[in-house]
C-alpha positions in Angstrom: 0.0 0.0 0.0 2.9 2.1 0.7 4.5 1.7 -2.5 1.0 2.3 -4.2 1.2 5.7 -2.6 4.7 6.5 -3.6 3.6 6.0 -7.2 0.9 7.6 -6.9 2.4 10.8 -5.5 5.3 10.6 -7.8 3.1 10.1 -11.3 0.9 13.4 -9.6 4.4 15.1 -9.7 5.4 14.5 -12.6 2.3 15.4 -14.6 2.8 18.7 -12.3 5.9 19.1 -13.9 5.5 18.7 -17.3 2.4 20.8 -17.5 4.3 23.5 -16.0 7.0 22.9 -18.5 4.8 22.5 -21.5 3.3 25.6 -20.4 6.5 27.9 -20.1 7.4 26.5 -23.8 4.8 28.3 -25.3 5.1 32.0 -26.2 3.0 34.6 -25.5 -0.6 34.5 -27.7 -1.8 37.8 -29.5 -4.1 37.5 -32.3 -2.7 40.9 -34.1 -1.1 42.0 -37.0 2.4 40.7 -36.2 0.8 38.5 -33.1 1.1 34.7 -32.5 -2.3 32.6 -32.3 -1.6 29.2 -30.7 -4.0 26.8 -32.2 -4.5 23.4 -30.3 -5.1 20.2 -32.5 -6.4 16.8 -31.5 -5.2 14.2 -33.4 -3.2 11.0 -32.5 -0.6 11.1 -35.1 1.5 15.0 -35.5 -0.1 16.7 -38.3 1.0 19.0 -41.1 -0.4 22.7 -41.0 0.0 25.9 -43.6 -1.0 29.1 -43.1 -0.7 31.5 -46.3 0.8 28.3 -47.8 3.3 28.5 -45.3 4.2 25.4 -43.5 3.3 26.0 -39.8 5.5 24.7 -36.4 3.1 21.8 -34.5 4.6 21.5 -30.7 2.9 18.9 -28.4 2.3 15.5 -27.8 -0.8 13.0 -29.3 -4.0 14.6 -29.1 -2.4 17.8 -27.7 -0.8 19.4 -30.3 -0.5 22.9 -30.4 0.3 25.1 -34.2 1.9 28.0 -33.1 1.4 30.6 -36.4 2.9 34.2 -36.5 0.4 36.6 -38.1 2.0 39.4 -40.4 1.5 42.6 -40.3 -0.5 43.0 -43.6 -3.1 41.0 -42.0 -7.0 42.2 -42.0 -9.1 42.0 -39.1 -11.8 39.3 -39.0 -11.2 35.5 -39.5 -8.6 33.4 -40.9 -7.6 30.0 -41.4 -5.2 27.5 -40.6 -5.3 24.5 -43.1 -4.3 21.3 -41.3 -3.6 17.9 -42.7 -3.6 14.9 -40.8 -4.1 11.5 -41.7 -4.7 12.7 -45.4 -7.7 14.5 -44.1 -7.6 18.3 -44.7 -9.8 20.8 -42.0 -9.6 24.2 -41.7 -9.3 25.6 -38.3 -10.6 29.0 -37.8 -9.3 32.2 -35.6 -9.6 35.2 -35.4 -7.6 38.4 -35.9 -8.1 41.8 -34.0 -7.1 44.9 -35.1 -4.2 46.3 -33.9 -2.8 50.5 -34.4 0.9 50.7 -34.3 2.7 54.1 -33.6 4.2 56.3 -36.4 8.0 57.0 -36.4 9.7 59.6 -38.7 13.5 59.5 -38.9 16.4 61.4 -40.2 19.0 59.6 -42.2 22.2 62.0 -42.8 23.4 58.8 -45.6 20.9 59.8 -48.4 22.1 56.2 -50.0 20.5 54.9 -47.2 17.1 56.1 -48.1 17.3 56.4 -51.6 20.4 53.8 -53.3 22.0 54.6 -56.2 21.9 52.0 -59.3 25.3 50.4 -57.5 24.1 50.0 -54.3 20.8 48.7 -55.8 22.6 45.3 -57.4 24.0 44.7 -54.1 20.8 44.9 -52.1 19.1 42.7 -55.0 21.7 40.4 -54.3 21.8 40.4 -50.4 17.9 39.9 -50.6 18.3 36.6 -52.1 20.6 35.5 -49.2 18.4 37.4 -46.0 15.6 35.9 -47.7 16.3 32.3 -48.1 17.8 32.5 -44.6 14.6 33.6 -43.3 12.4 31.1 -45.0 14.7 28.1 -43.4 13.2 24.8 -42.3 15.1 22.5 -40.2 13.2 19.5 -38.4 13.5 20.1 -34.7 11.2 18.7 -32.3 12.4 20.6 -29.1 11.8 23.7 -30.4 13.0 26.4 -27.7 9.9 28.8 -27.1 11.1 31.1 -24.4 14.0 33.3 -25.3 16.2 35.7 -23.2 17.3 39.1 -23.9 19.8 39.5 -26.5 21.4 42.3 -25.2 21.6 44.8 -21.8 19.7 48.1 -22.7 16.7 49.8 -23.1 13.8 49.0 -25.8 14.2 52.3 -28.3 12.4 51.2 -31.0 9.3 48.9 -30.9 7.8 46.7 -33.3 5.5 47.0 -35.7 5.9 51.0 -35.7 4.4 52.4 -39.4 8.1 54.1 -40.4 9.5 57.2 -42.5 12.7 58.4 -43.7 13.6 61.4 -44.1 9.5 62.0 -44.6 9.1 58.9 -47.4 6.8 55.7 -46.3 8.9 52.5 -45.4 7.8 49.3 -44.1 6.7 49.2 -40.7 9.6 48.3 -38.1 10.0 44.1 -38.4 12.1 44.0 -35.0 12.8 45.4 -32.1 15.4 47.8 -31.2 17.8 47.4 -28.2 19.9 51.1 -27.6 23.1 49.9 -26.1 26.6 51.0 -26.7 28.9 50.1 -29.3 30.7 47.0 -28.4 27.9 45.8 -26.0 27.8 41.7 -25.9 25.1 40.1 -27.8 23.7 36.3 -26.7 21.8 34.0 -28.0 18.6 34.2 -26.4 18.2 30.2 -27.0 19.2 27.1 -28.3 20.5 27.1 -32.1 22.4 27.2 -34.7 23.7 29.9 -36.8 22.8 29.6 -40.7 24.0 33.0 -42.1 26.6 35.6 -41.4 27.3 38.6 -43.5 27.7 42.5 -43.7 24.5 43.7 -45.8 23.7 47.3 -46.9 20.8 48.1 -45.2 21.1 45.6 -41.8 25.2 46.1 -41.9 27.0 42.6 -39.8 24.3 40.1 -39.6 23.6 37.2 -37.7 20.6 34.6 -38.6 20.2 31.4 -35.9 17.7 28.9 -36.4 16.3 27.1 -33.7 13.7 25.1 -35.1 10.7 24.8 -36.9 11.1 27.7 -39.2 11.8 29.9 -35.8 14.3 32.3 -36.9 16.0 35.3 -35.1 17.8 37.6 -36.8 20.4 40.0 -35.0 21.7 43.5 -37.4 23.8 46.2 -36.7 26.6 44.3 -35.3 30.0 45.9 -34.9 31.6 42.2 -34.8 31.0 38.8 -35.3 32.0 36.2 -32.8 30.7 32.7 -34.7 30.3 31.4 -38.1 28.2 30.0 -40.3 26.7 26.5 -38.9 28.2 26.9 -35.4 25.3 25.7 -32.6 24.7 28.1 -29.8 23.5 27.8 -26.4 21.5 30.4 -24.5 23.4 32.9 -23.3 26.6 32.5 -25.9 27.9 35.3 -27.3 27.3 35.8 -30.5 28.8 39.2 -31.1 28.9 42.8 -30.4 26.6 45.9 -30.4 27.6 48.3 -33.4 26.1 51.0 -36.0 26.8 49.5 -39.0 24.2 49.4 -41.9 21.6 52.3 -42.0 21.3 53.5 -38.0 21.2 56.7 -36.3 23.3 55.3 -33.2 24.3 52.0 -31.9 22.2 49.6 -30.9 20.6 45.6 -31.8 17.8 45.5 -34.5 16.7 42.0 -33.1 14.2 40.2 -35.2 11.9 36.8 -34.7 10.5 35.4 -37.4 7.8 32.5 -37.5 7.1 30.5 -40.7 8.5 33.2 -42.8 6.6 35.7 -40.8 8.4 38.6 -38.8 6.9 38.7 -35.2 6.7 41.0 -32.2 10.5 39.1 -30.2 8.2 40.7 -26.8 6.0 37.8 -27.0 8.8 35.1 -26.5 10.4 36.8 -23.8 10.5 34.7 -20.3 10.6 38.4 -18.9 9.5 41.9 -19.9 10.5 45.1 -18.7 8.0 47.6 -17.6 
């Protein structure tokens, strides 16, 4: 009877446990433009999921799988669906987006080639694109995929994300990261388990890091003044993977610090294990 009750106690533990652990693996849901919605799927066997014909990550266990989908920033309020595949059956699972206002940020740029490139600069960044985006739209098959990150850098949050940008008074895209003002030569980690799949010094982002940990999780780190790693070196959390700089188009030093989710740049707040006030 004793040893009944042992069990017992331990097996009520250890489902304690990994419930708590499952849930600290899962980011932060927001169902905005540039959010995360956290779809749960039942179905024995791990299904397949897409989401603007984008494969999707699936995290969980049989019958308790969870798709965890980044939402762009183009996205429209109102519904939207996941297609999932499982079994060879195909169901759409439905959620919903709410509307989301980001701020408005106007900039000065003294580089003028910054804002507007010349025909020169023009074949590089054509060039470069092809690199960022293939590194960005990386698949690797990871089933611990490391869902809580911590912070890149030391230093306050100067730029957020999603901000609706200008330069020197023209449109840009809205902000696809977030900003870290910290001075030059300021350590940067990796805020989780991966492994790095590009390196380079690009005309717009300047020394660039891209790790992948998983499941088409990307994080992307720009404006480096030094790189400390190379290309297909696996990182731990808290590994330094360079140094704070002001290369590429900036107004001052500081870590442009990107997440990305099937292909899909997402707000890095939301994966944080802590956020400052």
């Amino acid at each position: 009877m004793k040893n009944n009750s042992l069990y017992l106690s331990l097996s009520l533990f250890l489902l304690f446990l990994s419930l708590k652990i499952n849930a600290l693996e899962l980011p932060k849901e927001s169902t905005v433009p540039g959010g995360i919605a956290i779809i749960s799927i039942q179905t024995e066997d791990k299904p397949e999921a897409r989401f603007y014909d984008r494969k999707v990550m699936i995290v969980g266990e049989r019958n308790n799988w969870k798709a965890v989908v980044g939402i762009p920033l183009s996205a429209k309020a109102g519904s939207h669906n996941l297609n999932v595949r499982s079994n060879g059956i195909e169901t759409n699972y439905k959620f919903d987006v709410a509307n989301k206002d980001y701020e408005t940020q106007y900039i000065t740029i003294k580089d003028k080639r910054k804002v507007n490139p010349n025909e020169k600069d023009m074949s590089r960044i054509i060039k470069e694109k092809e690199l960022i985006t293939k590194a960005k739209s990386h698949w690797s098959n990871i089933e611990n995929v490391p869902l809580k990150f911590i912070k890149p850098t030391e230093g306050p949050y100067s730029s957020p994300f999603g901000l609706r940008r200008f330069f020197n008074k023209q449109p840009r895209k809205p902000h696809s990261g977030l900003d870290i003002a910290a001075a030059k030569g300021t350590p940067i980690v990796a805020p989780a388990d991966g492994t790095v799949i590009n390196t380079g010094e690009y005309f717009f982002n300047g020394n660039t890091v891209f790790l992948d940990h998983g499941q088409g999780l990307i994080t992307m780190y720009c404006h480096m003044d030094s790189i400390s790693i190379e290309e297909g070196t696996k990182v731990k959390a808290g590994d330094i993977i360079g140094k704070v700089g002001l290369t590429g188009r900036v107004t001052g030093a500081h870590l442009h610090w990107s997440v990305m989710l099937n292909n899909i740049t997402v707000d890095p707040l939301l994966f944080l294990t802590e956020v400052e006030n």
